[in-house]
C-alpha positions as CSV (number, residue, x, y, z in Angstrom):
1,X,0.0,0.0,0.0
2,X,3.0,2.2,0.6
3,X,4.6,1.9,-2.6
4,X,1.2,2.2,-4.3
5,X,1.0,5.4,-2.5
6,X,4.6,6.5,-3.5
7,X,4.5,5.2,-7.1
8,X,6.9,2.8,-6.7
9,X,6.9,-1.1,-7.9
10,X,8.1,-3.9,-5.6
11,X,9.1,-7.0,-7.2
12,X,11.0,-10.1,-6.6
13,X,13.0,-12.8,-8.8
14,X,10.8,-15.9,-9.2
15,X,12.1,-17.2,-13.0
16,X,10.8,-20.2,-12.8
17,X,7.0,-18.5,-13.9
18,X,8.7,-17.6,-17.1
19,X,11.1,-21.1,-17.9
20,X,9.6,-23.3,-20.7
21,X,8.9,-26.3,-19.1
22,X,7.1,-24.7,-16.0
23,X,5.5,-22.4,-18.6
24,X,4.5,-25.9,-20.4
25,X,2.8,-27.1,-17.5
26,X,0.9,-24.3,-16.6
27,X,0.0,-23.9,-19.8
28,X,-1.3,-27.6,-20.4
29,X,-2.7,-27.4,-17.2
30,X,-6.7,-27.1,-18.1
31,X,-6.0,-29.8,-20.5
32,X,-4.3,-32.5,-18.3
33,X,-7.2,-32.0,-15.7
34,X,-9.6,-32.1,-18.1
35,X,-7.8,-35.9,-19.6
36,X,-6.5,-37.1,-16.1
37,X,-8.9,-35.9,-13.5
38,X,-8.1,-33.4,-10.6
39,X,-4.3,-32.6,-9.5
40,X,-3.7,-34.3,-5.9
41,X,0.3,-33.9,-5.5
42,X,3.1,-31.8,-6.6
43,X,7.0,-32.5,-6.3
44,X,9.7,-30.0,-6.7
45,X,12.6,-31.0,-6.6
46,X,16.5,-30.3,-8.0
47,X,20.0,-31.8,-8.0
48,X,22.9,-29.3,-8.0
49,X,26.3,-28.7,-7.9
50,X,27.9,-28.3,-4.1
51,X,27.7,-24.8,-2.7
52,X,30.6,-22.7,-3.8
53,X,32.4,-20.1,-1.4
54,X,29.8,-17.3,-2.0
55,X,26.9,-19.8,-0.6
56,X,29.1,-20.4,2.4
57,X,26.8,-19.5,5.2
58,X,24.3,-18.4,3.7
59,X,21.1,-17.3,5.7
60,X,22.5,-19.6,8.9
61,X,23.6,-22.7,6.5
62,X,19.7,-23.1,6.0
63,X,19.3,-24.2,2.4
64,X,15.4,-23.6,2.8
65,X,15.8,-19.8,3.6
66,X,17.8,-19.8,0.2
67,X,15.5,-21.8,-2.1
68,X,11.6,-22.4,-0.6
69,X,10.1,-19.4,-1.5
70,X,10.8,-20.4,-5.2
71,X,9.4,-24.1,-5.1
72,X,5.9,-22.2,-3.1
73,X,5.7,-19.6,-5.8
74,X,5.8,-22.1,-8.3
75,X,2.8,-24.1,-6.5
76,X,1.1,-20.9,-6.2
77,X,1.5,-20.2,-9.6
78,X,0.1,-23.3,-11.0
79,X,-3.0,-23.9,-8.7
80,X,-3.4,-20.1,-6.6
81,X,-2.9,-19.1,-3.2
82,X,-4.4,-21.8,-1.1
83,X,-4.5,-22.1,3.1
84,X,-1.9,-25.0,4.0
85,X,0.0,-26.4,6.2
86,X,3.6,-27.3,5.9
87,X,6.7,-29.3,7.9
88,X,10.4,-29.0,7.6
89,X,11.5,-32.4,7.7
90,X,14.9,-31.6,6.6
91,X,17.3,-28.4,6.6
92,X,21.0,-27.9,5.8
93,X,23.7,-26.1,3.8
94,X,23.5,-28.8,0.8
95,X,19.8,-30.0,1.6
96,X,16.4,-29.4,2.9
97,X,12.9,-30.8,2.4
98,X,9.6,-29.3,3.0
99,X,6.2,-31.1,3.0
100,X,2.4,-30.0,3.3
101,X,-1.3,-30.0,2.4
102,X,-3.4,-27.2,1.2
103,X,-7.0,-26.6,2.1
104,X,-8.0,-27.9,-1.8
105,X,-6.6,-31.1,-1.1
106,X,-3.5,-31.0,-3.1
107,X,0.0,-31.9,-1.2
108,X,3.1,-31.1,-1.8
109,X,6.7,-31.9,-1.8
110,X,9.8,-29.9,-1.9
111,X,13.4,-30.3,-1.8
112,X,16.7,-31.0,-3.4
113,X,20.6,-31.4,-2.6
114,X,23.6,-29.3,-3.1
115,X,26.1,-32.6,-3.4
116,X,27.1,-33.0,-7.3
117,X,30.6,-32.3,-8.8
118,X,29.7,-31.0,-11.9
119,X,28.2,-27.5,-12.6
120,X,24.6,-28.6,-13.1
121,X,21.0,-27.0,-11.9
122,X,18.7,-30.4,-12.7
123,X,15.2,-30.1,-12.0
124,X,12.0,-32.3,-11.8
125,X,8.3,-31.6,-11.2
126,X,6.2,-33.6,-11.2
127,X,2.1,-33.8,-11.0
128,X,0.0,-36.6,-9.5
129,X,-3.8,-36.4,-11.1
130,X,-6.4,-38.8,-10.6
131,X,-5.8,-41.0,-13.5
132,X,-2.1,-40.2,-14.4
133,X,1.1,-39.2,-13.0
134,X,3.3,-36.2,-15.4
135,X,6.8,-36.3,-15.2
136,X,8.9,-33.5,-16.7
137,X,12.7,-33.3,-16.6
138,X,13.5,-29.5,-16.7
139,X,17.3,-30.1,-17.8
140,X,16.5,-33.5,-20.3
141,X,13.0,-33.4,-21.8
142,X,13.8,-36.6,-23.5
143,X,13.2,-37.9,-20.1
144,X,9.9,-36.2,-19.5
145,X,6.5,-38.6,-19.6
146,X,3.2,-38.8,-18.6
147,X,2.3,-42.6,-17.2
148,X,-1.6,-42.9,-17.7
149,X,-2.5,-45.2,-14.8
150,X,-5.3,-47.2,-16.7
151,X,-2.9,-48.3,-19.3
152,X,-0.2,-51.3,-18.7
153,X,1.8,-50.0,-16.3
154,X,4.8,-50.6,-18.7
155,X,3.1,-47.6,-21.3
156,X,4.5,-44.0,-20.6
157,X,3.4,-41.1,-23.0
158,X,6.2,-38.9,-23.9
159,X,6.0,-35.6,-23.6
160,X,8.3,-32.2,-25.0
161,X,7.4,-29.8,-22.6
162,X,11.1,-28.1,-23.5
163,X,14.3,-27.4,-21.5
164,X,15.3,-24.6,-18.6
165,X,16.1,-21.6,-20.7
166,X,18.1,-19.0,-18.5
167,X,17.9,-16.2,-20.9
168,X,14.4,-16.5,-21.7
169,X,13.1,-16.4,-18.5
170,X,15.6,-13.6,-17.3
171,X,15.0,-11.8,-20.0
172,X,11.1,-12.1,-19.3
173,X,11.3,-11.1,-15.6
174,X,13.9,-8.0,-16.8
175,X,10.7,-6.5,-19.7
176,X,8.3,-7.0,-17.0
177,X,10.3,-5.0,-14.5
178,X,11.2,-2.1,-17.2
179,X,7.3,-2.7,-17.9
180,X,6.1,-2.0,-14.7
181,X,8.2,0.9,-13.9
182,X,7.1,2.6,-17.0
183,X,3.4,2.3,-16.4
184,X,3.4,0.5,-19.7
185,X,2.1,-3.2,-17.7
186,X,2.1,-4.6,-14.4
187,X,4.2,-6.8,-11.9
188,X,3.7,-10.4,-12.6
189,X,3.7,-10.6,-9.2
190,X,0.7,-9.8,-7.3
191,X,1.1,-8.2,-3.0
192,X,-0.6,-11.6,-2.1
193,X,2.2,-13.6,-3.7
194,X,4.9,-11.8,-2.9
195,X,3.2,-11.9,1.0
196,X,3.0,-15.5,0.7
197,X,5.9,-16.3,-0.4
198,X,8.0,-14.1,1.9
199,X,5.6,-15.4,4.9
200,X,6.7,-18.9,4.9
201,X,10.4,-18.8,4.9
202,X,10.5,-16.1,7.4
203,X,8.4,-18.2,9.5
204,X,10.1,-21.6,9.1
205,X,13.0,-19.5,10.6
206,X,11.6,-20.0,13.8
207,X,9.3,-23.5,13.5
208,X,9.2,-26.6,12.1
209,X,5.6,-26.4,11.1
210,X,3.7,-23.4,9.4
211,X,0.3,-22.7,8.8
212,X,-0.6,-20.1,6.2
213,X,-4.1,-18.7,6.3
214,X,-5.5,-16.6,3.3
215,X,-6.8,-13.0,3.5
């Protein structure tokens, strides 16, 4: 309300709304419910390379302060702002998993490790419907699949829902920004997601479980 008042635009990074294959998903979304019933789970979850000196530390060693508020957004992004409940069940420099259950029924998971050698950001999500499970490598889409559960089990559908794309989705968050400044559109962000999302790390600083409650 402040920077309304002032004419200013708040904003955060979340580039994940803009990356092919999490703009695949969302996009395919309507259609997937629609063919496979209603979504009951989603996993986050990504495999990269150990923490280099600059990540040293960082907010206490906690790994979730660092990286949460990016799998929430996402889950925000994909079904809305939702009540739920969530549980640290794991939190360190190189790992940390977070688990929950929204008011609408859907679950979550999210996590991931710091521990590979290489330079690499792999990612999966993945969506449990009714009637099929998606699977979508962010980093290898010639490993992405959707299993429809009535078939043989054996029978996976693939699927090209495209690869993580650092420039476009930087340079998508970057136009909106110059955008928004300019009066010429608005933040992709909305106060409630930006609320939310800064609401459940800050509070998993001082709990193990958090409940988030709607407006």
């Amino acid at each position: 309300m402040r920077a309304q008042t002032a004419g200013l635009v708040v904003t955060s990074c979340h580039p994940r709304r803009f990356d092919p294959p999490y703009v695949w998903l969302k996009d395919n979304l309507p259609e997937l419910v629609c063919r496979y019933g209603k979504p009951l789970e989603l996993k986050l979850d990504f495999t990269y390379h150990k923490p280099d000196a600059a990540k040293a530390g960082l907010h206490g060693g906690s790994m979730l302060q660092d990286h949460m508020n990016h799998e929430f957004d996402y889950l925000c992004f994909l079904f809305g702002i939702e009540a739920c409940t969530a549980h640290k069940l794991f939190d360190d420099e190189d790992r940390y998993h977070v688990s929950g259950t929204r008011e609408d029924g859907i679950v979550f998971s999210f996590g991931g490790t710091r521990r590979l050698d290489g330079k690499t950001y792999g990612e999966v999500i993945e969506v449990r419907f009714e009637r099929a499970t998606i699977h979508i490598d962010t980093y290898h889409s010639a490993n992405s699949y959707i299993h429809e559960h009535e078939l043989a089990s054996s029978t996976l559908r693939l699927i090209a829902p495209g690869t993580t794309d650092y420039d476009v989705r930087f340079q998508a968050i970057n136009h909106n920004w110059i955008d928004a400044i300019q009066g010429k559109g608005i933040n992709y962000l909305s106060a409630d997601s930006m609320y939310a999302n800064s609401f459940m790390s800050v509070a998993f600083a001082r709990s193990n479980t958090v409940a988030y409650q709607t407006k």
